[in-house]
N, CA, C and O atoms as a Maestro MAE file, in Angstrom:
{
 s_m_m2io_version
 :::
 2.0.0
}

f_m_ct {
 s_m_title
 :::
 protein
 m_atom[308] {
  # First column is atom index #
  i_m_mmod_type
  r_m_x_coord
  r_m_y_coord
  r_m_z_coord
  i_m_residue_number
  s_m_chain_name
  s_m_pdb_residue_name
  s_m_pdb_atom_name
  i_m_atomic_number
  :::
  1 25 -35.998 -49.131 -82.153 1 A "UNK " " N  " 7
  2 3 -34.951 -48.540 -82.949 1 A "UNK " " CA " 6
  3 2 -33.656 -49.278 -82.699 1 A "UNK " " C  " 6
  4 15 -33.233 -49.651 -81.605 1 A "UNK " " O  " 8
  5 25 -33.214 -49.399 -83.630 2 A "UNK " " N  " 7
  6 3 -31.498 -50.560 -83.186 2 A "UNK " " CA " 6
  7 2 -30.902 -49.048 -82.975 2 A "UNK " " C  " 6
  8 15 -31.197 -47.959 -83.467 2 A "UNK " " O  " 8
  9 25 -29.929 -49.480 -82.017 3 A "UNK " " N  " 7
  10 3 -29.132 -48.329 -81.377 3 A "UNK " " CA " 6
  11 2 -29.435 -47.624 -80.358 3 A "UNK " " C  " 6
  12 15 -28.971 -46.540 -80.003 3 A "UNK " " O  " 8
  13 25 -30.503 -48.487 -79.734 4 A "UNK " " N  " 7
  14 3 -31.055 -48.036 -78.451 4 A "UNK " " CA " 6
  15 2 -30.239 -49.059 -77.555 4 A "UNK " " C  " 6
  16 15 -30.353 -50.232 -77.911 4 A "UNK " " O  " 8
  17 25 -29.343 -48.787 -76.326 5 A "UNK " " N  " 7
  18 3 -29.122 -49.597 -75.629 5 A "UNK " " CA " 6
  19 2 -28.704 -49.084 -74.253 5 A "UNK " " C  " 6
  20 15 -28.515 -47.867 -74.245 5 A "UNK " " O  " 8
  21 25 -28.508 -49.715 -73.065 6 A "UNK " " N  " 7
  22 3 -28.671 -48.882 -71.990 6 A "UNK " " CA " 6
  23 2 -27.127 -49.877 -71.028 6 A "UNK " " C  " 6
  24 15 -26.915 -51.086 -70.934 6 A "UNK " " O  " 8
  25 25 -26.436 -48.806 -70.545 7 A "UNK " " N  " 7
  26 3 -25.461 -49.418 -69.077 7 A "UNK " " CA " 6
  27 2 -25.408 -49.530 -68.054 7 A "UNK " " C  " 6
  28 15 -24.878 -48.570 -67.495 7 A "UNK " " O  " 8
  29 25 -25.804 -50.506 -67.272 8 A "UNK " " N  " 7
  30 3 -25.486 -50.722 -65.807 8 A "UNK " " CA " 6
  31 2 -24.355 -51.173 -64.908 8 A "UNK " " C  " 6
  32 15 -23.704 -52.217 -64.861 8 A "UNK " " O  " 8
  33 25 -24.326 -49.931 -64.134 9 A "UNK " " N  " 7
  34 3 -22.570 -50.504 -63.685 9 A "UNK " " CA " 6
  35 2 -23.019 -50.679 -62.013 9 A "UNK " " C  " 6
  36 15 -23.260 -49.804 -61.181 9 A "UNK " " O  " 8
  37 25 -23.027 -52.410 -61.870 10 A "UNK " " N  " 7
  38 3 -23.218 -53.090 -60.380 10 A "UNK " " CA " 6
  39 2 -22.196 -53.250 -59.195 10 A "UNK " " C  " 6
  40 15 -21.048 -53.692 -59.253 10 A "UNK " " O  " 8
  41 25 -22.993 -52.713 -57.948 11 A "UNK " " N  " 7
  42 3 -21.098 -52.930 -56.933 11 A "UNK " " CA " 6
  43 2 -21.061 -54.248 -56.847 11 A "UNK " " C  " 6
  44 15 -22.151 -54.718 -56.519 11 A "UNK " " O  " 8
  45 25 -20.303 -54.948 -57.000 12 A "UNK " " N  " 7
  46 3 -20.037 -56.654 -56.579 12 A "UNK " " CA " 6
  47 2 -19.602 -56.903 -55.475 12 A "UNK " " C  " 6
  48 15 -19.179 -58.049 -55.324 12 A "UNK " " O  " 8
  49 25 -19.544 -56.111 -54.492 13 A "UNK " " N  " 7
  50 3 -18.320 -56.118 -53.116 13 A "UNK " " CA " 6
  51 2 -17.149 -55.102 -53.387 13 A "UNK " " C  " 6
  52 15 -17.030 -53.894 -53.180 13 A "UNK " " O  " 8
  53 25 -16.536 -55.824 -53.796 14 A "UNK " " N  " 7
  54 3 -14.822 -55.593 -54.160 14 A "UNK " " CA " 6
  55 2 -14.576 -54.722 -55.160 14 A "UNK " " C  " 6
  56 15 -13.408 -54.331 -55.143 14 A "UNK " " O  " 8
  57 25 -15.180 -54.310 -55.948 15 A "UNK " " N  " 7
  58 3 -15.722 -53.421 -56.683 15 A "UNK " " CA " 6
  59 2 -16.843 -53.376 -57.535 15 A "UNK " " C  " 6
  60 15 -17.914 -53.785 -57.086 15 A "UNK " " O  " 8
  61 25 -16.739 -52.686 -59.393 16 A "UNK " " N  " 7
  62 3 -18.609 -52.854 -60.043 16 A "UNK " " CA " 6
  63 2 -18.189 -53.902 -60.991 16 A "UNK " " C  " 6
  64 15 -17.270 -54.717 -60.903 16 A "UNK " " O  " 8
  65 25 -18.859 -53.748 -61.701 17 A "UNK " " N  " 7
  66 3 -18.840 -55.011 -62.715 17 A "UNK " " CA " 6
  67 2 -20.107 -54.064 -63.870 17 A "UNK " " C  " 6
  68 15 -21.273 -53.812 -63.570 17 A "UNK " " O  " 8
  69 25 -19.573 -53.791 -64.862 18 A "UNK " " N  " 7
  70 3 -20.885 -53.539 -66.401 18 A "UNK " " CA " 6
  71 2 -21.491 -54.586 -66.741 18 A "UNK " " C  " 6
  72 15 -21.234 -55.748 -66.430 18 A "UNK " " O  " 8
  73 25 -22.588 -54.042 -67.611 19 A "UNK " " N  " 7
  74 3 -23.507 -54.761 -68.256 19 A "UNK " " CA " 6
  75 2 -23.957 -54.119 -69.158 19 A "UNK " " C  " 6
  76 15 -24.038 -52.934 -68.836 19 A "UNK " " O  " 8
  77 25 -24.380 -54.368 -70.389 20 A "UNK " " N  " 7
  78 3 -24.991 -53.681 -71.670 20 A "UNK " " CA " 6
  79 2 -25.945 -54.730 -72.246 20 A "UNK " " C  " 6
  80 15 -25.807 -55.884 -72.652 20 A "UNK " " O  " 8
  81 25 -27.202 -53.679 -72.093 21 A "UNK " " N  " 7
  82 3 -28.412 -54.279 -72.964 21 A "UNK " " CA " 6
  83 2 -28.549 -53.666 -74.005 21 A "UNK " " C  " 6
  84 15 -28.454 -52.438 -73.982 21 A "UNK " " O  " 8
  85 25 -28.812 -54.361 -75.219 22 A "UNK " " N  " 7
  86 3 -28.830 -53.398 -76.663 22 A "UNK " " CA " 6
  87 2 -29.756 -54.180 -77.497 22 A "UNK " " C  " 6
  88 15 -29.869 -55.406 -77.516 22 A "UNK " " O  " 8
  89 25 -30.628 -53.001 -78.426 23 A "UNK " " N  " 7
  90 3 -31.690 -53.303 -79.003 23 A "UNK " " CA " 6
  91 2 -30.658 -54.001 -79.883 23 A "UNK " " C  " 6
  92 15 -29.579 -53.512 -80.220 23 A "UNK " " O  " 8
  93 25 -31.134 -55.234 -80.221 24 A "UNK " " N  " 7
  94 3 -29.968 -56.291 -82.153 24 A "UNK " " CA " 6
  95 2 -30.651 -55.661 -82.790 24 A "UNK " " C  " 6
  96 15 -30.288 -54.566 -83.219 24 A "UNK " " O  " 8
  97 25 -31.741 -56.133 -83.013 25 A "UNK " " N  " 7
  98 3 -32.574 -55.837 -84.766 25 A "UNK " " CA " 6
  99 2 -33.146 -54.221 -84.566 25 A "UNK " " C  " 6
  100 15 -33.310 -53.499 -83.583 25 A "UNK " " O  " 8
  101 25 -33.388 -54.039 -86.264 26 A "UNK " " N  " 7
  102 3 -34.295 -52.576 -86.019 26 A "UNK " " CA " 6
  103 2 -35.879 -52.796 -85.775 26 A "UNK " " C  " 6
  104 15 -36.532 -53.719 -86.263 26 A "UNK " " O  " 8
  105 25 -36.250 -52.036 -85.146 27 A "UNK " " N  " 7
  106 3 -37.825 -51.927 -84.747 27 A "UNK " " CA " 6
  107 2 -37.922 -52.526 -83.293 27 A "UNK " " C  " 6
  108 15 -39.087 -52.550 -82.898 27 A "UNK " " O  " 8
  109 25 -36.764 -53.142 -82.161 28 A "UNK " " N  " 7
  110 3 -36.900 -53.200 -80.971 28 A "UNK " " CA " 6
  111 2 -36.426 -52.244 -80.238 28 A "UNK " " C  " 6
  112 15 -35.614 -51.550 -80.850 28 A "UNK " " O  " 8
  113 25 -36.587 -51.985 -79.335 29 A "UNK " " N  " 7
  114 3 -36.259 -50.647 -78.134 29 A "UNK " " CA " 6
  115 2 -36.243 -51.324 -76.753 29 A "UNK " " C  " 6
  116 15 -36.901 -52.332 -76.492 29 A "UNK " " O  " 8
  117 25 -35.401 -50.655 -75.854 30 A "UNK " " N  " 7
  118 3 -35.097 -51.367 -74.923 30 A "UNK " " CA " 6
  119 2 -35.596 -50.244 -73.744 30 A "UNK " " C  " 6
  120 15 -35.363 -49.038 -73.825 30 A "UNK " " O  " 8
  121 25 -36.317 -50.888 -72.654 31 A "UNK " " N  " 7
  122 3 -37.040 -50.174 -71.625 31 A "UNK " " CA " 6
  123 2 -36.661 -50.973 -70.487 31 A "UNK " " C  " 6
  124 15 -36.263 -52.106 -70.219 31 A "UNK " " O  " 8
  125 25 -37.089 -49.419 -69.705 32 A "UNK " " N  " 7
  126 3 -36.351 -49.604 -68.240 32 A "UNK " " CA " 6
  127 2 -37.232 -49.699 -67.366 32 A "UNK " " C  " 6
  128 15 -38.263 -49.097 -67.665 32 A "UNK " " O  " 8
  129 25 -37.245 -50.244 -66.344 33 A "UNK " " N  " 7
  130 3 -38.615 -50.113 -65.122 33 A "UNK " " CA " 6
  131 2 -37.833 -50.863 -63.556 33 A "UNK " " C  " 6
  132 15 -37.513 -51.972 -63.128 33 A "UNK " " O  " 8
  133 25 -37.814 -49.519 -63.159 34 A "UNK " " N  " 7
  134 3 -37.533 -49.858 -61.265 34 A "UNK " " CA " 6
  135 2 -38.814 -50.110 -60.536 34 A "UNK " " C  " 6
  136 15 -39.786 -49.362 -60.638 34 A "UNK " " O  " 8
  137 25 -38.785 -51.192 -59.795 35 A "UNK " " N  " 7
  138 3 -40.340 -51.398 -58.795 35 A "UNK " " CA " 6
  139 2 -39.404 -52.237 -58.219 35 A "UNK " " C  " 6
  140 15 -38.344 -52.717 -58.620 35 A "UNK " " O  " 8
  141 25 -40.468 -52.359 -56.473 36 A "UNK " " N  " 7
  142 3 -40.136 -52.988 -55.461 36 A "UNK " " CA " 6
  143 2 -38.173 -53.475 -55.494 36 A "UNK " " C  " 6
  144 15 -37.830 -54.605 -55.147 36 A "UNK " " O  " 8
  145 25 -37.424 -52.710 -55.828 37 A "UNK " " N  " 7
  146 3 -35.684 -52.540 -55.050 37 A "UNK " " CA " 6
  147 2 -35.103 -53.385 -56.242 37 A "UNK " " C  " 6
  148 15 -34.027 -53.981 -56.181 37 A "UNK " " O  " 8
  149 25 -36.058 -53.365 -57.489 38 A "UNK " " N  " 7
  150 3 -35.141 -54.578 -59.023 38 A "UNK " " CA " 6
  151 2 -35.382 -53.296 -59.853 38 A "UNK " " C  " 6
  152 15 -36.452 -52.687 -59.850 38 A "UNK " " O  " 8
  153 25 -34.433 -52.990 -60.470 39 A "UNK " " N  " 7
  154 3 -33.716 -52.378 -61.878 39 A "UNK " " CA " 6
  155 2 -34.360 -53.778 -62.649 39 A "UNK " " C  " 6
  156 15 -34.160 -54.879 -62.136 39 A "UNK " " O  " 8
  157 25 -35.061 -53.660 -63.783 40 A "UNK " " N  " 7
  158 3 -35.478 -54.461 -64.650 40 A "UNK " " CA " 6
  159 2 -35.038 -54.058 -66.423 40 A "UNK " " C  " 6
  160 15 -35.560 -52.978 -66.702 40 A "UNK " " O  " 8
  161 25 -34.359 -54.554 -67.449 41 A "UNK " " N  " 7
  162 3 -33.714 -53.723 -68.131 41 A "UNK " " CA " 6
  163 2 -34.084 -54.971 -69.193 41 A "UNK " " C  " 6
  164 15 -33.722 -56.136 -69.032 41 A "UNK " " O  " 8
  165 25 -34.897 -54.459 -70.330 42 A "UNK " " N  " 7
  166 3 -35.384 -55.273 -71.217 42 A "UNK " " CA " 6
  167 2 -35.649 -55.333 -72.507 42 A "UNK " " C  " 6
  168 15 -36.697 -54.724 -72.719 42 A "UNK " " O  " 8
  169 25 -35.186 -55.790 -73.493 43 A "UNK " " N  " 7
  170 3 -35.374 -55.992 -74.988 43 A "UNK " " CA " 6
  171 2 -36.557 -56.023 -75.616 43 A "UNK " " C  " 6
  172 15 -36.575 -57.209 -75.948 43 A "UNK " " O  " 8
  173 25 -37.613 -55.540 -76.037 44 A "UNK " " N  " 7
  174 3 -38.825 -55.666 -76.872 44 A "UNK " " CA " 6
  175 2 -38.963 -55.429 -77.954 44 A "UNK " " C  " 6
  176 15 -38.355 -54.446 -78.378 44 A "UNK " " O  " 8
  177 25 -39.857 -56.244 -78.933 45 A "UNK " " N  " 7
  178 3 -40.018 -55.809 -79.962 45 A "UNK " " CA " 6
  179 2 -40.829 -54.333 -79.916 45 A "UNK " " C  " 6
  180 15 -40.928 -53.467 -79.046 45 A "UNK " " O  " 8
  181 25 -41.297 -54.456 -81.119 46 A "UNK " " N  " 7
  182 3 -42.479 -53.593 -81.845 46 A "UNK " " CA " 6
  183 2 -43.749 -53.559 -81.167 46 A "UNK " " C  " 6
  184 15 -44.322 -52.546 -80.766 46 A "UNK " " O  " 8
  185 25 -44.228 -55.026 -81.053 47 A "UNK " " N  " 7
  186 3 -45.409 -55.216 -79.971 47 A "UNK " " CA " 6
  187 2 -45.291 -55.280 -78.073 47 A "UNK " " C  " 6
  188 15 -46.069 -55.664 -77.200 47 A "UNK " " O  " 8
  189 25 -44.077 -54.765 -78.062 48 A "UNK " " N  " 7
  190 3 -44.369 -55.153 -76.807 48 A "UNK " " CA " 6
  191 2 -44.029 -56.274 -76.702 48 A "UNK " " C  " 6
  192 15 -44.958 -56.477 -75.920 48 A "UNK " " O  " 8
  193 25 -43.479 -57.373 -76.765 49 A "UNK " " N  " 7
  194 3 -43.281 -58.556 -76.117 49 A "UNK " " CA " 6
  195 2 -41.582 -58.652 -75.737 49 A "UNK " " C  " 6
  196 15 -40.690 -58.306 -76.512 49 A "UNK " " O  " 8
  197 25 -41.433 -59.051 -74.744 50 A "UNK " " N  " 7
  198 3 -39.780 -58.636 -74.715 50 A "UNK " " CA " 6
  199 2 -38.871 -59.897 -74.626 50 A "UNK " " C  " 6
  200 15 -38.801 -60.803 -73.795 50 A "UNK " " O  " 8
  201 25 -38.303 -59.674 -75.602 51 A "UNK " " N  " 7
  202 3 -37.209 -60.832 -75.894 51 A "UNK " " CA " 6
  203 2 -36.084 -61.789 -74.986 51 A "UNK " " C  " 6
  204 15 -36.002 -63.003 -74.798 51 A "UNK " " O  " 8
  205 25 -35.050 -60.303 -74.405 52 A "UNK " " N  " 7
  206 3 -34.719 -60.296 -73.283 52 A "UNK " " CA " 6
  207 2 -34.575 -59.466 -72.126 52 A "UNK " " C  " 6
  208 15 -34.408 -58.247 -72.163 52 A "UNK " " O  " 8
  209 25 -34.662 -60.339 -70.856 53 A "UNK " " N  " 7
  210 3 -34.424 -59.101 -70.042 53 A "UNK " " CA " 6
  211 2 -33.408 -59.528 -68.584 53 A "UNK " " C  " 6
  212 15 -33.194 -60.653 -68.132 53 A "UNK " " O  " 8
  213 25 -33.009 -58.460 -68.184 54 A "UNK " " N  " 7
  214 3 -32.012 -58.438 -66.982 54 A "UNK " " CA " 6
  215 2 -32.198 -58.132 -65.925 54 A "UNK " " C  " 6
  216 15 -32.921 -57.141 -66.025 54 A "UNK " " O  " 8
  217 25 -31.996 -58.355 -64.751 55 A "UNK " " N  " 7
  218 3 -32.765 -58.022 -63.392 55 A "UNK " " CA " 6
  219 2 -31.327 -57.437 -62.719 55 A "UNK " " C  " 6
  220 15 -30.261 -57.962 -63.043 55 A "UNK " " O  " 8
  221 25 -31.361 -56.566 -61.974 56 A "UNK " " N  " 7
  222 3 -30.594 -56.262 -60.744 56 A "UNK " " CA " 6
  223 2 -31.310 -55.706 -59.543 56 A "UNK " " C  " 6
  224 15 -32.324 -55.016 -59.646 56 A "UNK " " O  " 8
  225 25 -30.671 -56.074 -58.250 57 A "UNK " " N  " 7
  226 3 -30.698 -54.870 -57.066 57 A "UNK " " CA " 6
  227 2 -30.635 -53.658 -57.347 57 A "UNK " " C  " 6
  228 15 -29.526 -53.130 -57.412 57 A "UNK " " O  " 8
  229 25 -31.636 -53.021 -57.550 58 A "UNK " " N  " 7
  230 3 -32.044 -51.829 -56.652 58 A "UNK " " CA " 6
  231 2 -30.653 -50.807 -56.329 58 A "UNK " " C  " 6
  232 15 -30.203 -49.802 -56.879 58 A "UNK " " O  " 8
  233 25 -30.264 -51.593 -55.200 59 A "UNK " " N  " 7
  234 3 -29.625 -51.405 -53.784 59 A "UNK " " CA " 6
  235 2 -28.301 -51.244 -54.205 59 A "UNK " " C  " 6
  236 15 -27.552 -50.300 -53.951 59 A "UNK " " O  " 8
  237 25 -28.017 -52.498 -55.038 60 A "UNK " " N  " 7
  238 3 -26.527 -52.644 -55.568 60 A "UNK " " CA " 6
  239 2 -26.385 -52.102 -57.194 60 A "UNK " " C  " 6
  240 15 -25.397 -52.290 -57.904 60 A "UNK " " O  " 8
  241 25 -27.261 -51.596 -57.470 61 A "UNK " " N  " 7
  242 3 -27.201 -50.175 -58.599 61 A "UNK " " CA " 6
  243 2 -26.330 -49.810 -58.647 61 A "UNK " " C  " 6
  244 15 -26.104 -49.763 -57.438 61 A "UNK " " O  " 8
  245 25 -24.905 -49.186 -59.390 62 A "UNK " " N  " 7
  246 3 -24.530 -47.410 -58.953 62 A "UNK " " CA " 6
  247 2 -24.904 -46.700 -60.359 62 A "UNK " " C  " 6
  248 15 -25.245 -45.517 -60.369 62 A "UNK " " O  " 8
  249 25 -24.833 -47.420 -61.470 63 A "UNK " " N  " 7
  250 3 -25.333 -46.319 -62.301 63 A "UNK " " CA " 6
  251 2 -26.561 -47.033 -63.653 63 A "UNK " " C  " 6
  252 15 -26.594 -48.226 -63.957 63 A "UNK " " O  " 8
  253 25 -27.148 -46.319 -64.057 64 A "UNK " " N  " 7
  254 3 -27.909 -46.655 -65.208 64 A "UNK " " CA " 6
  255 2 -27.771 -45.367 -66.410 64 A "UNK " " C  " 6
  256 15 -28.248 -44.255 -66.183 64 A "UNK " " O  " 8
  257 25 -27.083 -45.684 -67.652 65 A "UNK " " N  " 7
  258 3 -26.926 -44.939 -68.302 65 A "UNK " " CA " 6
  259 2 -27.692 -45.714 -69.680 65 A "UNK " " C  " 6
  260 15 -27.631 -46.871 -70.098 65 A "UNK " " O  " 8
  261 25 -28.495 -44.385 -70.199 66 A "UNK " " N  " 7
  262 3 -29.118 -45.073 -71.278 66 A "UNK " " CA " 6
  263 2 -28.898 -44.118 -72.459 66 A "UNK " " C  " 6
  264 15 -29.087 -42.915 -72.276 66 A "UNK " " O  " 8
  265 25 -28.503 -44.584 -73.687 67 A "UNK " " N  " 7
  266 3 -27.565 -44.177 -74.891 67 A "UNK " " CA " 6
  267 2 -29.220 -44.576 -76.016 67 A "UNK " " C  " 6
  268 15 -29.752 -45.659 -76.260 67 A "UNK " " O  " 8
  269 25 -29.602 -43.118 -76.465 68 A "UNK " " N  " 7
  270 3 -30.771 -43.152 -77.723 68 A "UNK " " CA " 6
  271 2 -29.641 -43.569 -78.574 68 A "UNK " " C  " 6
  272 15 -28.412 -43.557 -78.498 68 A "UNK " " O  " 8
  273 25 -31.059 -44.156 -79.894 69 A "UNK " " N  " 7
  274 3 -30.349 -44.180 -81.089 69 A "UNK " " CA " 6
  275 2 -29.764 -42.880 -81.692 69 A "UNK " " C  " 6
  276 15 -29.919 -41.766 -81.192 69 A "UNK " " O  " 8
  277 25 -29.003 -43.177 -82.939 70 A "UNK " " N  " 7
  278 3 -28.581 -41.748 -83.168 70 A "UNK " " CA " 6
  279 2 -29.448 -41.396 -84.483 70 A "UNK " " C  " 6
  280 15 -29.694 -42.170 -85.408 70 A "UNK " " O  " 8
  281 25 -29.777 -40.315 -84.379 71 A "UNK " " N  " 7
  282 3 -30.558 -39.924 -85.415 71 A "UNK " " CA " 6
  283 2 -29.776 -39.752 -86.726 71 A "UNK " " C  " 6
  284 15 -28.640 -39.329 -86.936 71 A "UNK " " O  " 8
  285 25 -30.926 -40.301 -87.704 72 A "UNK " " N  " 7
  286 3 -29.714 -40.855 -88.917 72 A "UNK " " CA " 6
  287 2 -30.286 -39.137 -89.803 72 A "UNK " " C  " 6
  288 15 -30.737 -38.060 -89.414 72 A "UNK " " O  " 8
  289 25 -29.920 -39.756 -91.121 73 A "UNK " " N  " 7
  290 3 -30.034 -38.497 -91.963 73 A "UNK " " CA " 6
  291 2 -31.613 -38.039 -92.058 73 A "UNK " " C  " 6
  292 15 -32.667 -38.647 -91.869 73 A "UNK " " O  " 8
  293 25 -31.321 -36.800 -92.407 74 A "UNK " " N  " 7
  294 3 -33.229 -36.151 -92.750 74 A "UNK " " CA " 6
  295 2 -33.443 -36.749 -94.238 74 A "UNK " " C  " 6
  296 15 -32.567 -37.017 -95.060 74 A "UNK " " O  " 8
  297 25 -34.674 -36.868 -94.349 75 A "UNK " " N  " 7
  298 3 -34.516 -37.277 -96.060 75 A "UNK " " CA " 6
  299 2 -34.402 -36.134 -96.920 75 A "UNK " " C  " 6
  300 15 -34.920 -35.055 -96.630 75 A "UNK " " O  " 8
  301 25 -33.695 -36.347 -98.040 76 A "UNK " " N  " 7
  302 3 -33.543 -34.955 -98.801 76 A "UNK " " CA " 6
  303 2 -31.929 -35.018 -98.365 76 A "UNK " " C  " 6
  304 15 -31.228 -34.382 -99.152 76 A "UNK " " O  " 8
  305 25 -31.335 -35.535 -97.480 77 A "UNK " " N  " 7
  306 3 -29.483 -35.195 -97.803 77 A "UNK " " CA " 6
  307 2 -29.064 -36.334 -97.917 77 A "UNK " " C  " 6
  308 15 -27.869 -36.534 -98.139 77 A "UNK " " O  " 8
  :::
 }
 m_bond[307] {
  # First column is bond index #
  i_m_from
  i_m_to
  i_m_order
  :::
  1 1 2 1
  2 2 3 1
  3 3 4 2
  4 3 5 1
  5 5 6 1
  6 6 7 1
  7 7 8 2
  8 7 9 1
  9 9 10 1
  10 10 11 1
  11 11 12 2
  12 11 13 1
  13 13 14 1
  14 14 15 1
  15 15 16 2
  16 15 17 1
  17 17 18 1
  18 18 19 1
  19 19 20 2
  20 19 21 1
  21 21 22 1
  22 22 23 1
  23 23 24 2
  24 23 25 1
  25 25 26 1
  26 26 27 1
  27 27 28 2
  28 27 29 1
  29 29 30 1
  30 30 31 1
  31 31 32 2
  32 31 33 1
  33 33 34 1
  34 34 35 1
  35 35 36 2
  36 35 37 1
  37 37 38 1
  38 38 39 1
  39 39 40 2
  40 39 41 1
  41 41 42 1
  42 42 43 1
  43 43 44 2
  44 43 45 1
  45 45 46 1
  46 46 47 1
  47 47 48 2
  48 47 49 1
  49 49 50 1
  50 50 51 1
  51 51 52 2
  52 51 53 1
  53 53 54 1
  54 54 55 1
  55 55 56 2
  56 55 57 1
  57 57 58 1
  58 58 59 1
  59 59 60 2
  60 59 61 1
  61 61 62 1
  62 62 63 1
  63 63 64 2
  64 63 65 1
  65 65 66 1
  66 66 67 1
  67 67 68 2
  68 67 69 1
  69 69 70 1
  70 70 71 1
  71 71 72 2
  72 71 73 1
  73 73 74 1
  74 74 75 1
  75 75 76 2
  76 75 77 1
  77 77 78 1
  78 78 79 1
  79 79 80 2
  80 79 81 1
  81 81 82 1
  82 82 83 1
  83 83 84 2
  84 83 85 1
  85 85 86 1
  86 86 87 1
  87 87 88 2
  88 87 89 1
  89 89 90 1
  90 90 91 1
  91 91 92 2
  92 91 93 1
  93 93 94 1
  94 94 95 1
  95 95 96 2
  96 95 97 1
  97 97 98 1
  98 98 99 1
  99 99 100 2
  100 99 101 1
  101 101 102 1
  102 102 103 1
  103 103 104 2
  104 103 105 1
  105 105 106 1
  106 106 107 1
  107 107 108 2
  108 107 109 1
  109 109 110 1
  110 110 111 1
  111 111 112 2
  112 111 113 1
  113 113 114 1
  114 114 115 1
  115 115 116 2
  116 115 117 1
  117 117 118 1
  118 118 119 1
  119 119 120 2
  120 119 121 1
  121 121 122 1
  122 122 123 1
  123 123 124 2
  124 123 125 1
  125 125 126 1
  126 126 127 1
  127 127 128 2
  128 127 129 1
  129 129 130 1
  130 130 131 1
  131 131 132 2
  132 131 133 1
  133 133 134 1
  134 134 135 1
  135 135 136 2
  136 135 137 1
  137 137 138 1
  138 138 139 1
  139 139 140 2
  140 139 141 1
  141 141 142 1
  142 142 143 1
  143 143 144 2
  144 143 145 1
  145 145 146 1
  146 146 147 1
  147 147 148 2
  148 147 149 1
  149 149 150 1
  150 150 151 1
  151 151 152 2
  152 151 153 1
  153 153 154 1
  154 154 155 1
  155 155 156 2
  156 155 157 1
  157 157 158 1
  158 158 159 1
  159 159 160 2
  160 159 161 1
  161 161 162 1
  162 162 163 1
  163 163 164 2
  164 163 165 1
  165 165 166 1
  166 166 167 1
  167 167 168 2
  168 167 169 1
  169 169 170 1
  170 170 171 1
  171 171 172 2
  172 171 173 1
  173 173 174 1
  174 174 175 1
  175 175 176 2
  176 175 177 1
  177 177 178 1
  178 178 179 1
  179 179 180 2
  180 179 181 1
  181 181 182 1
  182 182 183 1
  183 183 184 2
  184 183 185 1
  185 185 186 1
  186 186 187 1
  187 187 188 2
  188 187 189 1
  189 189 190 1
  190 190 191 1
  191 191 192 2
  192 191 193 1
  193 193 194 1
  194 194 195 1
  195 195 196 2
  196 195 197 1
  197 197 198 1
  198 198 199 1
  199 199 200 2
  200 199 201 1
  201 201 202 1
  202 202 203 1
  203 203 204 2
  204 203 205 1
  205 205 206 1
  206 206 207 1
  207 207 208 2
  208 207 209 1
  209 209 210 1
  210 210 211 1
  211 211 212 2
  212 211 213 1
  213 213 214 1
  214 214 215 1
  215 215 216 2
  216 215 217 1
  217 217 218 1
  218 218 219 1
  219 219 220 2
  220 219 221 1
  221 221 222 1
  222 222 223 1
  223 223 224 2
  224 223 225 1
  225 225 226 1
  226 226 227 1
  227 227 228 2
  228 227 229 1
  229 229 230 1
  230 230 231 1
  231 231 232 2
  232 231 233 1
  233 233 234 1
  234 234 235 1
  235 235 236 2
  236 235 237 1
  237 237 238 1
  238 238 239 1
  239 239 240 2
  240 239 241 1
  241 241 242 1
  242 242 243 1
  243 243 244 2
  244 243 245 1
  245 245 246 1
  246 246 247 1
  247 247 248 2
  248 247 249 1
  249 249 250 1
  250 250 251 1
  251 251 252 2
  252 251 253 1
  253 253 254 1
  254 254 255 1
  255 255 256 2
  256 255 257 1
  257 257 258 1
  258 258 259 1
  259 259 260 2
  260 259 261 1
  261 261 262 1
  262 262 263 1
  263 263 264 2
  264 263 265 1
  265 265 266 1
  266 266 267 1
  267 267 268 2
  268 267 269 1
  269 269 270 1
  270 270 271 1
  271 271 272 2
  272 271 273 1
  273 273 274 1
  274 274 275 1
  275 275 276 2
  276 275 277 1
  277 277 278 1
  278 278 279 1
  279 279 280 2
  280 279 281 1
  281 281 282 1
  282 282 283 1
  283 283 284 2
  284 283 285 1
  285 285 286 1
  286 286 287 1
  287 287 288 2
  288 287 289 1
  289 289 290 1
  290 290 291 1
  291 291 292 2
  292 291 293 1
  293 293 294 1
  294 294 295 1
  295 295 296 2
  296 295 297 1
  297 297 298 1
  298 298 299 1
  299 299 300 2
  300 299 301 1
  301 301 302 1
  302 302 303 1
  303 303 304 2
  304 303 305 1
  305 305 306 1
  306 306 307 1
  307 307 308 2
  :::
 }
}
């Protein structure tokens, strides 16, 4: 769905630093997966194959906020 996109805000030391992954086209969705201490944050199409993706620490995380698309009109209005 375009309008799927997710925020990660990283400590750098001295303070965080953002990041935004966002589905571009319609029909990709963007998925999340923590294993072994990596935040993994990634672009896919339709099939599953993922376009791009972003790695962080775990450790040096502080937030992951993820923003759905917005649901558009019902049909009929």
């Amino acid at each position: 769905m375009k309008g799927d996109r997710v925020e990660i805000v990283v400590d750098i030391g001295g303070g965080s630093r953002n990041y935004e992954v966002a589905a571009t086209r319609a029909g990709r969705r963007v998925e999340v997966r923590i294993a072994r201490g990596v935040v993994e944050v990634s672009e896919v199409t339709r099939t599953g194959v993922p376009v791009r993706t972003a790695r962080f620490m775990a450790g040096r995380t502080l937030a992951l906020v993820e923003y759905p698309a917005e649901a558009g009109p019902l049909p009929g209005e």
